[in-house]
C-alpha positions as CSV (number, residue, x, y, z in Angstrom):
1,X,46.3,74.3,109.3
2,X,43.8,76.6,110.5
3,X,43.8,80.0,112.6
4,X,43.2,78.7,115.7
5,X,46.1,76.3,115.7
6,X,48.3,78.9,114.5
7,X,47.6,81.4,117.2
8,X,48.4,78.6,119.6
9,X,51.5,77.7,117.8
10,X,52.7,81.8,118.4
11,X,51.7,81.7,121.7
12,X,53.0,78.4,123.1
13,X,54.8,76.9,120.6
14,X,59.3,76.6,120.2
15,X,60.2,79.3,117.8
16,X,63.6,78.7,115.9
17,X,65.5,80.9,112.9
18,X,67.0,79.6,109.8
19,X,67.2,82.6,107.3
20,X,65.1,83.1,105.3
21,X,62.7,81.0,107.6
22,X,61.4,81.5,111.0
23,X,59.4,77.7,112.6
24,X,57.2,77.6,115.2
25,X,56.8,74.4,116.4
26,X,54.9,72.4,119.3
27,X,54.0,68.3,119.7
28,X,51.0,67.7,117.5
29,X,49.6,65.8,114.7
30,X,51.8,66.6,112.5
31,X,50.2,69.4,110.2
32,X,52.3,71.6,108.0
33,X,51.9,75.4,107.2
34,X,53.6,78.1,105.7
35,X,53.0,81.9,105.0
36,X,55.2,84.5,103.3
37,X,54.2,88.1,104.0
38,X,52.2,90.4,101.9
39,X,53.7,93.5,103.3
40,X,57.1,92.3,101.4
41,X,55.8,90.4,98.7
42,X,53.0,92.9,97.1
43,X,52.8,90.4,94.1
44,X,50.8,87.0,94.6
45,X,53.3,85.2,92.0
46,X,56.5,85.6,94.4
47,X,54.2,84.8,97.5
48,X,53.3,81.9,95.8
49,X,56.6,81.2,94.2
50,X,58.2,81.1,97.9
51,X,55.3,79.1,99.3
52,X,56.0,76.9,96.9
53,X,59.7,76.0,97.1
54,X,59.4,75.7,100.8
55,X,56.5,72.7,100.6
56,X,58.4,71.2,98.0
57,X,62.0,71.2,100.6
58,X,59.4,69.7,103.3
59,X,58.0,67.2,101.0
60,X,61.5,66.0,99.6
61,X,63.5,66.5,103.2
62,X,60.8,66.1,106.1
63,X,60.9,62.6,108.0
64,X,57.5,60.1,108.0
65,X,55.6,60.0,111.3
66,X,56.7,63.2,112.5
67,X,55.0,64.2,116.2
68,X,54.9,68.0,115.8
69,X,52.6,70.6,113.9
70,X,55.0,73.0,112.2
71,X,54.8,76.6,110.9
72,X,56.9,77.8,108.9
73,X,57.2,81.9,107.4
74,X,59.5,83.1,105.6
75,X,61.5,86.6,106.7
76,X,63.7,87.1,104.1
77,X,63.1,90.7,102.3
78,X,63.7,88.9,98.3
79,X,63.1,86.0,96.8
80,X,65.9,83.5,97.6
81,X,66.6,80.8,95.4
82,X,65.4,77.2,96.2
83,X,68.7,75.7,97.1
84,X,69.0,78.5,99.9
85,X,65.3,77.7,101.1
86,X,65.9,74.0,101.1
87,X,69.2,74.5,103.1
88,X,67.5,76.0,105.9
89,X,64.7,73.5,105.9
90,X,66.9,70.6,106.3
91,X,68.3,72.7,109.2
92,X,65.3,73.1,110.4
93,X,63.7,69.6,110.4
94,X,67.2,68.6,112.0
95,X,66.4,71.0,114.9
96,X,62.8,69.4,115.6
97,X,64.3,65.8,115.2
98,X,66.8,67.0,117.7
99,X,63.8,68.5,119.6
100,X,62.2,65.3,119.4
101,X,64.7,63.3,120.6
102,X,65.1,65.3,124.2
């Protein structure tokens, strides 16, 4: 997902919290992104670490076919553990199937 696509995501996209996670979310083709902030995460292993484990929840949770370009970042001040992460993705993919459906 590219910059352009992500500023339009923050300016017109749905914006929705599941801690640690904050989605931005509009109808798309269906691209995935995430970003975890350097200003808390000085190290790239836990940035990394965290991008990680919240691709992984997508890739094992997220639906086929779905019609929107998602953003995820991740808010949380430490490094939660993956069960937490992938609890609030399944939240959060429930909330644009929901989104979906309307």
């Amino acid at each position: 997902m590219d910059g352009r696509r992500i500023m339009a995501l923050m300016r017109e996209g749905r914006v929705s919290f599941h801690y640690p996670l904050k989605v931005l979310s509009a109808p798309g083709t269906g691209d995935f992104g995430v970003s975890v902030p350097k200003r808390h995460f000085k190290r790239a292993v836990k940035r990394n670490l965290l991008k990680r484990r919240m691709r992984e929840a997508w890739r094992l949770n997220a639906p086929e076919g779905i019609a929107c370009d998602v953003f995820v970042q991740y808010i949380g001040k430490q490094v939660e553990d993956y069960g937490r992460i992938e609890k609030s993705m399944v939240a959060v993919i429930a909330d644009l199937a929901a989104g979906q459906a309307d």
